[in-house]
C-alpha positions in Angstrom: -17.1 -98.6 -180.5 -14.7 -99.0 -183.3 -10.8 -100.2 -182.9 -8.4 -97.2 -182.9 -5.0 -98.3 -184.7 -3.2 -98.4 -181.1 -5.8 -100.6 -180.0 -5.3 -102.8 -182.3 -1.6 -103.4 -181.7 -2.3 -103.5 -178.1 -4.9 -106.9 -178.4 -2.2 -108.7 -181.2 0.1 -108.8 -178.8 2.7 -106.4 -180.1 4.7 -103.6 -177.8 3.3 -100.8 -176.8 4.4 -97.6 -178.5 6.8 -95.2 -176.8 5.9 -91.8 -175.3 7.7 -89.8 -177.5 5.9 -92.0 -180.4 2.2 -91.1 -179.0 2.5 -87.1 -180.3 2.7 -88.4 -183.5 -0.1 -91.2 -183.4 -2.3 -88.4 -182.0 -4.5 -89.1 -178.5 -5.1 -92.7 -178.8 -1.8 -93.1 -177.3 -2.2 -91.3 -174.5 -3.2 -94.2 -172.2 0.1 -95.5 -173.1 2.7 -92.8 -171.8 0.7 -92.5 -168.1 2.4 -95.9 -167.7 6.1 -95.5 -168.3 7.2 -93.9 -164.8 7.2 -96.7 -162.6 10.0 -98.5 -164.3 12.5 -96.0 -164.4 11.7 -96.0 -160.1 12.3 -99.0 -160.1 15.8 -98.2 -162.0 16.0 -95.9 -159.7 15.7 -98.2 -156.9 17.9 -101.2 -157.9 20.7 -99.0 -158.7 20.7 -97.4 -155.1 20.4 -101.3 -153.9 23.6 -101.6 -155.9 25.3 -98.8 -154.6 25.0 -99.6 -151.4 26.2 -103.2 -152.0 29.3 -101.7 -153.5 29.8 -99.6 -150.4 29.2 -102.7 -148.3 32.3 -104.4 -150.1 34.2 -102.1 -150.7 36.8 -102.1 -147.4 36.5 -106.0 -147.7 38.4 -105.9 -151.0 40.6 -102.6 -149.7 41.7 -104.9 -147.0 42.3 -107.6 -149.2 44.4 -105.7 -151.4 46.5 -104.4 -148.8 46.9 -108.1 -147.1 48.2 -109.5 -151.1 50.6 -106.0 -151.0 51.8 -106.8 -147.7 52.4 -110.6 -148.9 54.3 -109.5 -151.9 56.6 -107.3 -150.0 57.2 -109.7 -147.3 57.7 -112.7 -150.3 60.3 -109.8 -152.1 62.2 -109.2 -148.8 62.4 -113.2 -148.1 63.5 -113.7 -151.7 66.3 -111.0 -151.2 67.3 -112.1 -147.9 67.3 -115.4 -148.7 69.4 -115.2 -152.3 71.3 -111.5 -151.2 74.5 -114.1 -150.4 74.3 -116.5 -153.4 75.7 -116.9 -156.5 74.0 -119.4 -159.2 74.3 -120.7 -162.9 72.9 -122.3 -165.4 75.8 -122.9 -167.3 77.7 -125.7 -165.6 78.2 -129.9 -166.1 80.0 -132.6 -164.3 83.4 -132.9 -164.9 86.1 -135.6 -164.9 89.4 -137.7 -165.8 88.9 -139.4 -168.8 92.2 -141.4 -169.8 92.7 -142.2 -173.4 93.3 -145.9 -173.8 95.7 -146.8 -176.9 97.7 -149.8 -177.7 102.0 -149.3 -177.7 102.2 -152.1 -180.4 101.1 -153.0 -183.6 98.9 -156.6 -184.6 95.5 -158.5 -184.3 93.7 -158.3 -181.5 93.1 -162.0 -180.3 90.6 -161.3 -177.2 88.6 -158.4 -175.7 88.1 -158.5 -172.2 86.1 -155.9 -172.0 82.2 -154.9 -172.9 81.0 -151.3 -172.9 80.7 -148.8 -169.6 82.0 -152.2 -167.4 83.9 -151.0 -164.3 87.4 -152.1 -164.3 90.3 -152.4 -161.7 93.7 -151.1 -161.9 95.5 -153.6 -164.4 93.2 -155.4 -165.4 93.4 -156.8 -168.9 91.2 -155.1 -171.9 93.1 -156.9 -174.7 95.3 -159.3 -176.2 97.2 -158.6 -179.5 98.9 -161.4 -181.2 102.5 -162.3 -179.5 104.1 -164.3 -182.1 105.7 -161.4 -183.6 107.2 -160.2 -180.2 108.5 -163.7 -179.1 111.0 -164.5 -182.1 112.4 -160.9 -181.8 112.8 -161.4 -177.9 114.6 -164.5 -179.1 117.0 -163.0 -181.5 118.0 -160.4 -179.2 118.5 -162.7 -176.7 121.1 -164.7 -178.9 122.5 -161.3 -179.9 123.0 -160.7 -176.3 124.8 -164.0 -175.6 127.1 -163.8 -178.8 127.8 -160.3 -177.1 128.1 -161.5 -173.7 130.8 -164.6 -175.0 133.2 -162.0 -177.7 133.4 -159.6 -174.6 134.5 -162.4 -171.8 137.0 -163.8 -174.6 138.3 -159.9 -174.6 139.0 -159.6 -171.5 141.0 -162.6 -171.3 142.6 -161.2 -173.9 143.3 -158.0 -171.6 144.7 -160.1 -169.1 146.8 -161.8 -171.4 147.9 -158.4 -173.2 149.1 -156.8 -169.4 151.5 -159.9 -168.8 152.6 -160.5 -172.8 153.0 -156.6 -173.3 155.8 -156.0 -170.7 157.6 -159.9 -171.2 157.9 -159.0 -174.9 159.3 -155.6 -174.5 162.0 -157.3 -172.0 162.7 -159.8 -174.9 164.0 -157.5 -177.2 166.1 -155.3 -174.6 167.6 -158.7 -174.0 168.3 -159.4 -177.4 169.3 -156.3 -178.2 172.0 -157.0 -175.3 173.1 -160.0 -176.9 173.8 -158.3 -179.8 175.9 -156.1 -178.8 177.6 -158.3 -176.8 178.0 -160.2 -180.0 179.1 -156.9 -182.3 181.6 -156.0 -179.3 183.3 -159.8 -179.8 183.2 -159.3 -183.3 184.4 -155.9 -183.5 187.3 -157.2 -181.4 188.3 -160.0 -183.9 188.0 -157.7 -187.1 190.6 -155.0 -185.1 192.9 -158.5 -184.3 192.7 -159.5 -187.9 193.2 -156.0 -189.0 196.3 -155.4 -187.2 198.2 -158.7 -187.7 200.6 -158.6 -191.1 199.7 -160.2 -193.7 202.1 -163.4 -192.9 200.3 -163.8 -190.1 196.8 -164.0 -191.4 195.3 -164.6 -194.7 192.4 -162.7 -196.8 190.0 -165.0 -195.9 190.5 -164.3 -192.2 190.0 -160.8 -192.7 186.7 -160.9 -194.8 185.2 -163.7 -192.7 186.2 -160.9 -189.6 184.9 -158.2 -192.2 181.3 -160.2 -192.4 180.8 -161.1 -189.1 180.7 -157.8 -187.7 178.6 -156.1 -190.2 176.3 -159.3 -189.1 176.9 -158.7 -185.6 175.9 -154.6 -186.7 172.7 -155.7 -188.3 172.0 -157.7 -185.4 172.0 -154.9 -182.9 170.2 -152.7 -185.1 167.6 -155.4 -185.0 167.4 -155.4 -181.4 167.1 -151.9 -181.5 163.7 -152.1 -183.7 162.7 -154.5 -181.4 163.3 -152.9 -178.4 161.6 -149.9 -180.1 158.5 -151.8 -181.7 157.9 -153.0 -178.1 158.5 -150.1 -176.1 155.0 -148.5 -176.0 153.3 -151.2 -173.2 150.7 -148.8 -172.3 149.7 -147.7 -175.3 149.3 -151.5 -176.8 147.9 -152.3 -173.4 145.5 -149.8 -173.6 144.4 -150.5 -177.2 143.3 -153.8 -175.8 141.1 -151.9 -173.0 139.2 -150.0 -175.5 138.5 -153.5 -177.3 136.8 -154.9 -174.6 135.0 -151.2 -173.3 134.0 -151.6 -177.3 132.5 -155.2 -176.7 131.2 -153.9 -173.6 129.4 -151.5 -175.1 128.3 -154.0 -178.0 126.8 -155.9 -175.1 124.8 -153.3 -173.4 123.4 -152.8 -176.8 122.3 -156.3 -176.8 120.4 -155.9 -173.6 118.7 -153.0 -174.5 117.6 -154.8 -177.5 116.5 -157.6 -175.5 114.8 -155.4 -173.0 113.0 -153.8 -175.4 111.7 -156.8 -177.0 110.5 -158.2 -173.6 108.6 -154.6 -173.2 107.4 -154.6 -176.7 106.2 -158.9 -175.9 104.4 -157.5 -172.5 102.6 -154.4 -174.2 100.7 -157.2 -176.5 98.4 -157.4 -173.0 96.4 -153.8 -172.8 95.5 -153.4 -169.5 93.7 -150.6 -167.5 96.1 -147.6 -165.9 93.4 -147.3 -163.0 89.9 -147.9 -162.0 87.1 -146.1 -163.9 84.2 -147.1 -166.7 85.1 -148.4 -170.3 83.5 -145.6 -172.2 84.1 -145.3 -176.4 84.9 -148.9 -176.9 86.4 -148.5 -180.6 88.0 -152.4 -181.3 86.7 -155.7 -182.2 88.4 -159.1 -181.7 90.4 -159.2 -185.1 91.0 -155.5 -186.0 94.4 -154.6 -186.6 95.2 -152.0 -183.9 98.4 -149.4 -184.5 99.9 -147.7 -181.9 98.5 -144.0 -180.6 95.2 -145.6 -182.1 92.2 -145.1 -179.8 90.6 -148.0 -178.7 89.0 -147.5 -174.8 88.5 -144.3 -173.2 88.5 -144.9 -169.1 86.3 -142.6 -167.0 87.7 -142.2 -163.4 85.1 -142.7 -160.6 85.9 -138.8 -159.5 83.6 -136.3 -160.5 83.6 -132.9 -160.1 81.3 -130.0 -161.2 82.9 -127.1 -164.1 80.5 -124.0 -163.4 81.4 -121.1 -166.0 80.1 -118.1 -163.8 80.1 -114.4 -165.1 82.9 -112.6 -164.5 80.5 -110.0 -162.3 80.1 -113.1 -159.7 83.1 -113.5 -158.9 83.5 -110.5 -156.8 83.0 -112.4 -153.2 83.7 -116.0 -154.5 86.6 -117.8 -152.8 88.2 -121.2 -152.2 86.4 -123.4 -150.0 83.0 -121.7 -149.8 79.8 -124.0 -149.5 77.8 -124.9 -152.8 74.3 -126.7 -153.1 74.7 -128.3 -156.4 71.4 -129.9 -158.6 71.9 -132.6 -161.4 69.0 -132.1 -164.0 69.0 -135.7 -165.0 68.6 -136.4 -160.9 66.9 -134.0 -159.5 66.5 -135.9 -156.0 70.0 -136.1 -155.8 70.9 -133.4 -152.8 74.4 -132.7 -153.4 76.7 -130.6 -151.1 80.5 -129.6 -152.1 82.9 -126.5 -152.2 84.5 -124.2 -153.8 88.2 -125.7 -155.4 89.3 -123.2 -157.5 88.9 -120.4 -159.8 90.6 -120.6 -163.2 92.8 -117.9 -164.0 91.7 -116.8 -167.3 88.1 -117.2 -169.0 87.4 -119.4 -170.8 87.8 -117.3 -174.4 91.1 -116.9 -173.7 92.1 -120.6 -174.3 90.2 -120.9 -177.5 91.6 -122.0 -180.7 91.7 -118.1 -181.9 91.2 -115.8 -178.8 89.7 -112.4 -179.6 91.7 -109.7 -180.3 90.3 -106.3 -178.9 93.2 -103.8 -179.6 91.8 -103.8 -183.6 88.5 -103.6 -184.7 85.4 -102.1 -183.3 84.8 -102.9 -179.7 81.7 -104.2 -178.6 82.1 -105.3 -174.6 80.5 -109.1 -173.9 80.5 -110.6 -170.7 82.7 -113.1 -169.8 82.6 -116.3 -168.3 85.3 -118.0 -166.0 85.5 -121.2 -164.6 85.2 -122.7 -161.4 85.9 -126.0 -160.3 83.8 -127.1 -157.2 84.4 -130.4 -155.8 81.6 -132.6 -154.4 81.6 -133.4 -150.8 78.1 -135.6 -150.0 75.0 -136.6 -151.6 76.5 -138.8 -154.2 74.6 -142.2 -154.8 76.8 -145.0 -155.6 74.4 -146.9 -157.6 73.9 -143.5 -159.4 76.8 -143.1 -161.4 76.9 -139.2 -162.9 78.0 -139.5 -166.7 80.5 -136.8 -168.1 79.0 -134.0 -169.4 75.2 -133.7 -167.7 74.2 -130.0 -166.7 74.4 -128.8 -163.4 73.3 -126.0 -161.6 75.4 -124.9 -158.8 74.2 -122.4 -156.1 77.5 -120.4 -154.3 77.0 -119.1 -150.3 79.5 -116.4 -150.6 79.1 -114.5 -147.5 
């Protein structure tokens, strides 16, 4: 029996044909499509296997999903419970006094007692400039003071003298100013004698010496008079000499100031620290020439507070004194507790170097940010010192 052409692709090994293929290979293919309905019942059979499967799981993941819904909404309603009363931001850092350290004298610095971030007492020394300057001018003034001090005493002797001399003098000349008239009434009585004697009884030269002796006697008087005049103002001369030594006085008090100044100006040659806190922005060397107003030390007090700028729509139920949970991203272990100190009152665009001007322009509304000053209570770690600056993130119980 001879090898049909299906039979031979049957024995090499190759597929068998499909049924659709065997009405056009004729009915040597017949054999071949009697085979082909027992795998599609076995199709037929896995996928009602499946099926049921499907059916057997199918309330196992319904109750599953309904267990993660249930989850959720109990996880959204703890969330909002938990957070409905709090207020948090980002946009926060620690906050502090830093005092400006600057020298009140000019020269060399001789010693720095200092080294950077050391912690330093209330007057401590940081510097030394050089003195020498300082000393000779504390010197002169203090030899300006005495030659002050010694033409002021010799015044006021003066003064003294000037109240007893002033009044003795102006007596003087009412006294000889008496004399003198005493004198021109004598001599006004001999030059009447001589005039009214005849001329045997007296001679010319009677007559002219009575003649000259009482214009003498006249000039005498009027003398006395300018005297008596020239003296007459004893308040006034004595008061002259008051104002000389309230001028000395004056020239004295001068000196001291001089002197006290130079005896500031000698002690401000030692820098020292105006309270306790961390050298921070060391900017001198022993040897630089310092100025004054010139920066040398900044000072950072151990206080530290935390500067939180919060949206101006969080403000609505903030208040002094509330409770705040604070967290230090550069110590995140750090558990720290404080409160509410204040609220500033203005944001913080308002106190920039040019504010923003809405009444011109187009307006285009931004959200502002105000701060708030919250002061920490507990939780700080002394050998954990919190720098200037590091961000915070504060969390406000409002309610």
């Amino acid at each position: 029996m001879s090898d049909t052409p299906s039979d031979t692709l049957v024995a090499s090994g190759d597929n068998p044909p499909r049924a659709d293929d065997g009405h056009q290979s004729g009915e040597g293919n017949k054999p071949a499509t009697k085979s082909s309905p027992a795998p599609r019942s076995k199709t037929r059979d896995k996928g009602k296997s499946d099926e049921a499967r499907r059916k057997q799981r199918r309330p196992i993941v319904v109750v599953i999903g309904i267990v993660v819904v249930l989850l959720l909404l109990i996880g959204g309603l703890y969330y909002w419970w938990s957070t409905r009363n709090l207020e948090s931001t980002d946009d926060a850092y620690t906050d502090g006094r830093a005092v400006t350290i600057a020298p009140q004298v000019s020269g060399a610095v001789l010693s720095l007692d200092v080294t950077d971030n050391q912690f330093v007492k209330k007057d401590q020394p940081l510097i030394h400039i050089d003195p020498r300057q300082y000393t000779t001018d504390r010197d002169q003034a203090a030899a300006a003071l005495a030659t002050a001090k010694a033409q002021y005493a010799g015044q006021q002797f003066g003064l003294e003298i000037a109240r007893k001399n002033f009044p003795a003098q102006l007596e003087q000349a009412q006294a000889q100013l008496a004399n003198a008239k005493a004198n021109l009434a004598k001599t006004q009585a001999d030059y009447d004698r001589q005039r009214s004697l005849s001329k045997q009884a007296t001679s010319q030269q009677d007559i002219d010496a009575a003649t000259s002796a009482l214009k003498q006697a006249q000039a005498q008087v009027m003398l006395a008079e300018a005297q008596v005049t020239q003296n007459s103002p004893v308040p006034q001369r004595i008061g002259e000499t008051d104002q000389q030594v309230s001028q000395l006085k004056g020239q004295v008090e001068q000196a001291q100031a001089k002197l006290d100044q130079a005896n500031l100006n000698l002690s401000w040659t030692l820098v020292k620290a105006p309270q306790d806190g961390w050298i921070t922005k060391r900017n001198v060397e022993v040897g630089n020439y310092v100025t004054p107003g010139q920066q040398i030390f900044a000072i950072v007090a151990p206080e530290v507070w935390i500067t939180a700028n919060f949206k101006e729509s969080q403000l609505t139920d903030m208040r002094k004194g509330q409770p705040v949970k604070i967290k230090i991203d550069a110590y995140p272990k750090l558990d720290l507790r404080g409160h509410v100190d204040s609220i500033q009152l203005g944001s913080g665009s308002k106190f920039t170097a040019f504010p923003p001007e809405n009444a011109t322009g187009n307006f285009v509304k931004v959200v502002q940010r105000v701060p708030v000053k919250i002061v920490i209570d507990s939780g700080l770690d002394p050998n954990i010192p919190l720098p200037l600056g590091i961000s915070a993130e504060p969390t406000v119980t409002v309610r």
